[in-house]
N, C-alpha and C positions, 0 to 999 in steps of 0.2 A: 221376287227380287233376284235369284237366280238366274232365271231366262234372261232379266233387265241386266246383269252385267255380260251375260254372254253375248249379249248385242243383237238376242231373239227379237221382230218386229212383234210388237204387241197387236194382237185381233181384239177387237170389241164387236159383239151383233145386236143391233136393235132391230127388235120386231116393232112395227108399227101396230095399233088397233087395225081391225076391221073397217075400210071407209063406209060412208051412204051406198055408193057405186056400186062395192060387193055384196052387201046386206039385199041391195034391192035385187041383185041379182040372184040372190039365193047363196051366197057362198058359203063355204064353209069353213071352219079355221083347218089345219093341220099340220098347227105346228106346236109342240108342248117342251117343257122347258122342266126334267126334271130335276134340276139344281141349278146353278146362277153360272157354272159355263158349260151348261152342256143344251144343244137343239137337236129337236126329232123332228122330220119331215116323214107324214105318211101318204107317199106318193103311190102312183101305178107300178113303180117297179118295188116297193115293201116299204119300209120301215127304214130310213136313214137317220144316222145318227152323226153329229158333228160336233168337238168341242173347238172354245176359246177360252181366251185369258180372261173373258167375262159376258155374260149376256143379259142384254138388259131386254124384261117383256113389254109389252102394248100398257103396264099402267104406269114405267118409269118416268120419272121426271126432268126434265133438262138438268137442274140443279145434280140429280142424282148421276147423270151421264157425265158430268164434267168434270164432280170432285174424282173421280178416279183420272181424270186426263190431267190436271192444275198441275200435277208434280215437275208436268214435261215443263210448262209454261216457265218454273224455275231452271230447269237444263237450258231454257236458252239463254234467259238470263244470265248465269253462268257460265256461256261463254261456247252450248252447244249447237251442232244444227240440229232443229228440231223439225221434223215433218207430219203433223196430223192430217189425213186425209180418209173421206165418204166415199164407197159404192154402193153401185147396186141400181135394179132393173129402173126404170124411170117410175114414178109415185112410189118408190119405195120407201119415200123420207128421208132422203138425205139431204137436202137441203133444211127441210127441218132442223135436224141434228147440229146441221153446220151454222146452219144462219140462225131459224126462228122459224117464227111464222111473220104472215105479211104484213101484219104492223111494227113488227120486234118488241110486242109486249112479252111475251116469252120467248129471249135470246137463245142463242143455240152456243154452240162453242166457240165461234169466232167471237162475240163480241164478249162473251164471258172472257176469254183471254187475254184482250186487251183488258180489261180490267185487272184481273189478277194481275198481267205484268206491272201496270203502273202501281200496282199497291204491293210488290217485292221489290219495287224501286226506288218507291216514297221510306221502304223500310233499311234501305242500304244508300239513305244518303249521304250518313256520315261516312261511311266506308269509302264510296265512289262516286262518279260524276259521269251521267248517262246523257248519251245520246241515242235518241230514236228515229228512226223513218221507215219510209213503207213506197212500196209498189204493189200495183195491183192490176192483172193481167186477163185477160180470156183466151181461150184457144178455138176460135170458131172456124168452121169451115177451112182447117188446118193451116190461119193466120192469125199469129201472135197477134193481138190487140191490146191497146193501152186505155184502160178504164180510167187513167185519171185523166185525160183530153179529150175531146169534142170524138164522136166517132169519125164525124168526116176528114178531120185532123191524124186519129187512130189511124185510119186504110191508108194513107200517105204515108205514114210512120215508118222507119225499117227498126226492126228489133231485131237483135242474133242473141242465141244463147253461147253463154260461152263457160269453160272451169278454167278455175283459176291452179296452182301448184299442189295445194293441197287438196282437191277434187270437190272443193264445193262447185256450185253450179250457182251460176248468176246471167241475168240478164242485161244485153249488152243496150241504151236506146230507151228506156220507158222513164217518165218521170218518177223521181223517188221525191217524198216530201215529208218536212218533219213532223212531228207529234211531240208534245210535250206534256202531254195527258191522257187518261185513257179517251174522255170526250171529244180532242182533237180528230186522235184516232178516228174512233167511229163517225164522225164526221164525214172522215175521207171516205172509209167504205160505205157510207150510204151514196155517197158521190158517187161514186165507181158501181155501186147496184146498180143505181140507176141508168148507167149504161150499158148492163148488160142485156144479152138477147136471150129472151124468154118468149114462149110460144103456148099456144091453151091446146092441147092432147087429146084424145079419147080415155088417159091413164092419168091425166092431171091439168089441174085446170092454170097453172105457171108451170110451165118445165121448162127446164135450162135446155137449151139449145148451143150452149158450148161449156168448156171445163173451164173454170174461176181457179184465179193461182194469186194468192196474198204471201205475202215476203215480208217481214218484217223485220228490219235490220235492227239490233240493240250491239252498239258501244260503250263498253263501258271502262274505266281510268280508275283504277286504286290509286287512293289518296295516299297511300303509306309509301307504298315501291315503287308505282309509277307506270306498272303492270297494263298493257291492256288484253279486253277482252273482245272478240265478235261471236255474239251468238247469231243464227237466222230461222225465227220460226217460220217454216211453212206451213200455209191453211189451205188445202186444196179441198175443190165441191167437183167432182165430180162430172158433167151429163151422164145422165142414165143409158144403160141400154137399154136397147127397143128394137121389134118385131113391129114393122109399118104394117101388118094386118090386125094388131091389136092397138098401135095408137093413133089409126088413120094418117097418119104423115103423108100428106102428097105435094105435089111443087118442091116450093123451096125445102118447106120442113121435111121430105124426103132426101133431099141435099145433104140437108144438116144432120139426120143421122147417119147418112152413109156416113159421112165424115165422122160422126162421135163412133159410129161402133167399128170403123177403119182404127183410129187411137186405141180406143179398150182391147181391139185385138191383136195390135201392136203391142200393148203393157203386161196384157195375156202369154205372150211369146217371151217376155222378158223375162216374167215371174216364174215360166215353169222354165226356162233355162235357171234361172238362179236355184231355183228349189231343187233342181236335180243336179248344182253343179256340173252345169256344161262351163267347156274351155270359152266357148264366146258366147258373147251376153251383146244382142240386138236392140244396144240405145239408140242407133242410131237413125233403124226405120220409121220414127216416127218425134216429132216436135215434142210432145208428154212425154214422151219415154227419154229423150234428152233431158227435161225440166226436170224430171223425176230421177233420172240420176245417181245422185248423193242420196235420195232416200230411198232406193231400195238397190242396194246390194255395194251401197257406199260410208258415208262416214255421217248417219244422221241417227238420230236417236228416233223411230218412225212408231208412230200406231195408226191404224188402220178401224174404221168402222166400215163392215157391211152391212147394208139396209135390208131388209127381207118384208114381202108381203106376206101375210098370213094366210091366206085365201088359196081355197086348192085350186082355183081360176090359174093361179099362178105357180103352181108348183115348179112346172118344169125349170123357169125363170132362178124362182130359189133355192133350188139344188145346183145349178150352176152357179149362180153367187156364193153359194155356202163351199163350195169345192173349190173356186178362185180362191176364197178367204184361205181355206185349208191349207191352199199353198205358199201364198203371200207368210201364213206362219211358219213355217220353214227356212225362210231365210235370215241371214245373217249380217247386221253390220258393225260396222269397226268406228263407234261413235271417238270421237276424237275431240278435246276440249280448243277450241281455239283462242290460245293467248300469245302475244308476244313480250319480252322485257321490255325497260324504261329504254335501253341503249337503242335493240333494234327497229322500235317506234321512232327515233329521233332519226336513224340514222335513213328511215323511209322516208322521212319528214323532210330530209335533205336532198335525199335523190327528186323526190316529185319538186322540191324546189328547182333544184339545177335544171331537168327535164322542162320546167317551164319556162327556164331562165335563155337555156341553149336556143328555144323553140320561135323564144322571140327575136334573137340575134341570127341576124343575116348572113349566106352561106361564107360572104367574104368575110365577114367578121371572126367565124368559126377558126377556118384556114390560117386568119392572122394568130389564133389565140392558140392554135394547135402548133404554128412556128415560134411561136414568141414559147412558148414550152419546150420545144425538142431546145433553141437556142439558150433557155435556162439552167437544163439540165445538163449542155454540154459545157454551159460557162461552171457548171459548178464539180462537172470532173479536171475540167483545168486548174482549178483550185485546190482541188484534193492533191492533184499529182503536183501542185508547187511546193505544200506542206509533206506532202513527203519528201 
């Protein structure tokens, strides 16, 4: 609780089981968990040891992964930016984590979220009056795409990122659509799966072949004051990293990692500037590390799961994931509630009127309405100086 107000980024580690792949190959585990935050890798160079805020082993349950995460799911509702996002090597199960598996009989944490939110907002109906919606994006081959249209539609598309005053990060271009349940919801992202690009590995038989970026906007209006609130949960997956000698990638899928492990080494650059507190911090080399922004070393309330293989096949892999993590816990953000009163809602409420209003009147029109003004103003100091 402590770290959480200090604005410490929360670690979680999931180790996955042993797959068929490593068993048949003979692998071994080496990795041991002696208490629920600490991991030991016994690698070629000894004995490392790493802690977190929590580490869940090979026999944890989705349900068990996420009650420790639902707390955030109310920070957004409330009114915070929320960011939960997966690393980690490619098959290391992050997309497990985040998604399921391939039929979503066992959900992962996105769609468990949507549920949780819509049932903290079935419970605060008397209170307020919510509005939801959602976009949902990829980063492939270092072009923003929009999952909720056609992909041939998508590559035509221009999306810009952009922040707004208060440094959240938003997307400028992508369809946003509403939800009025959590069913709605998931609706849309099985939409938006479905267009994404997935490829069959030597390390996994679906891997994501770009980073997935889910936004989901909650407004909400106290009944009492008038008050409003914007929270924005971010659900980010991750693509893995990967060594094309071990996941056979050639052609395109050679492409596509250049470009995933170009971003992760971009987000790489970021993380150990913020953790060492350097003067400048390199959002700007890279599309993810823009998107990503507001949650790491901004104004988001952020946790983080690394994925790890157990398999000493894979050691090297997850000593370097475990040491990215190490750093990612270092950093610091400045979660910040975003509400505004009944007044300065109204008075947005006016300008975005007027701005529409200007937008449709003609340049001559303007010119008239801007003389017919100076001419009012000076009729009404000729008035003044009569009555004096």
């Amino acid at each position: 609780m402590l770290e959480d107000m200090r604005g410490k980024i929360r670690v979680f580690c999931r180790i996955r089981p042993l797959d068929k792949s490593e068993v048949a190959r003979g692998s071994k585990c080496v990795i041991t968990c002696p208490d629920e935050y600490t991991v030991t890798v016994d690698s070629t160079r000894g004995l490392k040891e790493f802690q977190f805020d929590k580490v869940f082993n090979g026999t944890s349950m989705q349900d068990e992964v996420f009650e420790d995460t639902s707390r955030l799911i109310q920070s957004a509702v409330d009114g915070y930016n929320v960011c939960i996002f997966a690393y980690g090597q490619t098959g290391s199960g992050k997309t497990f984590t985040m998604i399921g598996d391939k039929d979503l009989s066992n959900p992962g944490v996105m769609p468990r979220a949507f549920k949780r939110m819509f049932q903290i907002i079935d419970e605060n109906q008397s209170k307020s009056d919510f509005k939801v919606s959602a976009y949902m994006l990829e980063l492939y081959n270092d072009r923003l795409l929009d999952l909720f249209v056609h992909p041939n539609e998508s590559f035509n598309k221009k999306t810009e990122i952009k922040k707004d005053k208060k440094g959240l990060v938003f997307v400028q271009g992508p369809e946003i659509k509403e939800a009025s349940s959590a069913e709605e919801l998931f609706a849309l992202f099985e939409q938006g799966c479905s267009n994404r690009h997935i490829a069959a590995t030597r390390m996994n038989a679906e891997s994501s072949r770009s980073h997935l970026i889910i936004g989901v906007l909650i407004e909400s209006t106290n009944l009492t004051n008038g008050s409003i609130t914007y929270g924005k949960l971010s659900l980010v997956d991750l693509a893995g990293s990967e060594r094309a000698a071990k996941t056979g990638a050639k052609f395109e899928q050679l492409k596509e990692a250049n470009s995933i492990n170009k971003s992760l080494s971009a987000l790489s650059d970021v993380i150990f500037a913020l953790s060492t507190e350097q003067s400048f911090i390199p959002y700007r080399n890279n599309k993810l590390t823009q998107l990503m922004q507001d949650s790491l070393g901004g104004n988001a309330k952020t946790l983080m799961f690394v994925n790890i293989s157990p398999a000493d096949y894979n050691a090297e892999e997850t000593i370097i994931s475990l040491v990215y993590a190490t750093r990612v816990k270092a950093i610091t953000n400045n979660a910040v509630k975003n509400i505004e009163s009944k007044e300065i809602a109204r008075l947005k409420e006016s300008e975005e009127q007027l701005i529409g209003c200007y937008a449709k009147t003609s340049t001559q029109d303007v010119s008239w309405l801007c003389m017919t003004g100076k001419a009012m103003r000076k009729s009404k100091k000729r008035m003044g100086s009569k009555r004096r």
